[in-house]
C-alpha positions, -999 to +999 in steps of 0.1 A: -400-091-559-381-062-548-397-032-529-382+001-525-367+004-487-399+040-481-422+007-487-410-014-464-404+009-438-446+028-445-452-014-442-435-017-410-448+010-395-487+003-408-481-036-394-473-016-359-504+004-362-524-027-368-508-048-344-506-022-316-547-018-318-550-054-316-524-059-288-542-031-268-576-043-271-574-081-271-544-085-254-507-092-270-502-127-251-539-139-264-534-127-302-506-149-324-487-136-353-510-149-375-537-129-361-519-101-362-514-103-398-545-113-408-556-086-389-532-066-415-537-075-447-507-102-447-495-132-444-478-149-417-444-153-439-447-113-443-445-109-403-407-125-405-400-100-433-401-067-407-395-090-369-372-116-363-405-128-338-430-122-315-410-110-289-393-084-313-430-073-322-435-065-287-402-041-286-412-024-318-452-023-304-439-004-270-415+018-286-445+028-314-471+031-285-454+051-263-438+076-288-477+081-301-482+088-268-456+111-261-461+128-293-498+135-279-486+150-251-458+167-267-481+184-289-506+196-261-514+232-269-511+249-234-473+260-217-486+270-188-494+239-162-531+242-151-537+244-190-519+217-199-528+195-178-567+203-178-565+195-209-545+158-207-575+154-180-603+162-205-583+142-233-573+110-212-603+104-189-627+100-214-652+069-219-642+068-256-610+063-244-624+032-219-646+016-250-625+016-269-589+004-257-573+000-296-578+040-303-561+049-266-532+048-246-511+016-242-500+020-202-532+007-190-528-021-219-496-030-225-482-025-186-490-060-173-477-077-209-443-060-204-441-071-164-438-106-179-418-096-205-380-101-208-353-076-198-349-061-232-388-055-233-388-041-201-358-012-206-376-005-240-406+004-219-387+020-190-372+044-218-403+056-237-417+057-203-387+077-185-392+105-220-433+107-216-427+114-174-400+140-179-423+159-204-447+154-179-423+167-150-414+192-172-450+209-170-465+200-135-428+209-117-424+179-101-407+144-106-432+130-079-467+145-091-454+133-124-452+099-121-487+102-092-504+117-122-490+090-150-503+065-126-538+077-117-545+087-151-534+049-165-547+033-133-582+050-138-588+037-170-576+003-164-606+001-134-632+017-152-625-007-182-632-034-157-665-023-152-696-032-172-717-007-167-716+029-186-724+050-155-699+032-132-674+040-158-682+074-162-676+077-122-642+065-120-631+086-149-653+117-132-639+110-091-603+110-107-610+140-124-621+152-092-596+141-069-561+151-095-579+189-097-584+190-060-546+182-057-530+200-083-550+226-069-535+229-039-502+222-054-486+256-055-460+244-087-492+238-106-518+263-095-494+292-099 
């Protein structure tokens, strides 16, 4: 059976979906392609119908990730810089956002699986990443504070997922909360 090319494509991007919550909250290394598809309502033989293998799953996974990502933060509604990025803080640093790893962010996720990743992988990543920090130097006026931010932020939830307990977690988010505001500030770029 034929299908139009708009339902292959709404497929593809649904098996991305799928596969991206999965990869973020078990792991991508742990989970096989069958797992993946069951996961999404297909069978294995459907998986070589939109990637060639796992390994392209992974490129298509990080370049879907990271441009829901960067559409988030494209579509903050503040200009000015203390807005905006108050309101990344109050967004990012949440313990929804620790609990529950398939509904966030894939930096803290997906970081340590593209490390071990192949070259390809890797300058995937490093492109979708390069975009999100220029929007993000774009606001706080600064390549550096940028990429601090970007790390903190991804770093903090990483630790507080870690942790067991609620109220530990709820302290790492809250000290980075904390420590970012105190920064920015004193950061004239960002306070002005």
């Amino acid at each position: 059976m034929r299908y139009k090319p708009e339902y292959k494509q709404k497929k593809r991007q649904e098996l991305l979906t799928i596969s991206g919550q999965i990869a973020k909250k078990d792991g991508f290394a742990a989970t096989g392609v069958d797992g993946f598809m069951k996961a999404a309502g297909v069978t294995s033989g459907a998986f070589y119908s939109h990637f060639s293998s796992k390994q392209e799953l992974l490129k298509a996974l990080i370049e879907h990730e990271l441009q829901h990502s960067f559409d988030m933060w494209q579509n903050n509604p503040h200009d000015n810089a203390q807005d905006w990025i108050e309101f990344e803080l109050d967004r990012y640093l949440t313990p929804a956002h620790v609990q529950h790893p398939e509904q966030g962010c894939s930096l803290p996720t997906l970081a340590s699986e593209v490390a071990r990743a192949d070259q390809d992988t890797k300058l995937i990543y490093e492109t979708e990443l390069l975009r999100g920090h220029a929007l993000f130097s774009q606001h706080l006026g600064s390549e550096e504070l940028a990429w601090a931010i970007i790390c903190q932020l991804a770093g903090a939830i990483l630790i507080a997922r870690a942790a067991t307990d609620p109220h530990l977690q709820k302290n790492i988010l809250d000290a980075n909360k904390m420590i970012i505001r105190q920064y920015l500030d004193s950061h004239p770029a960002v306070s002005t």
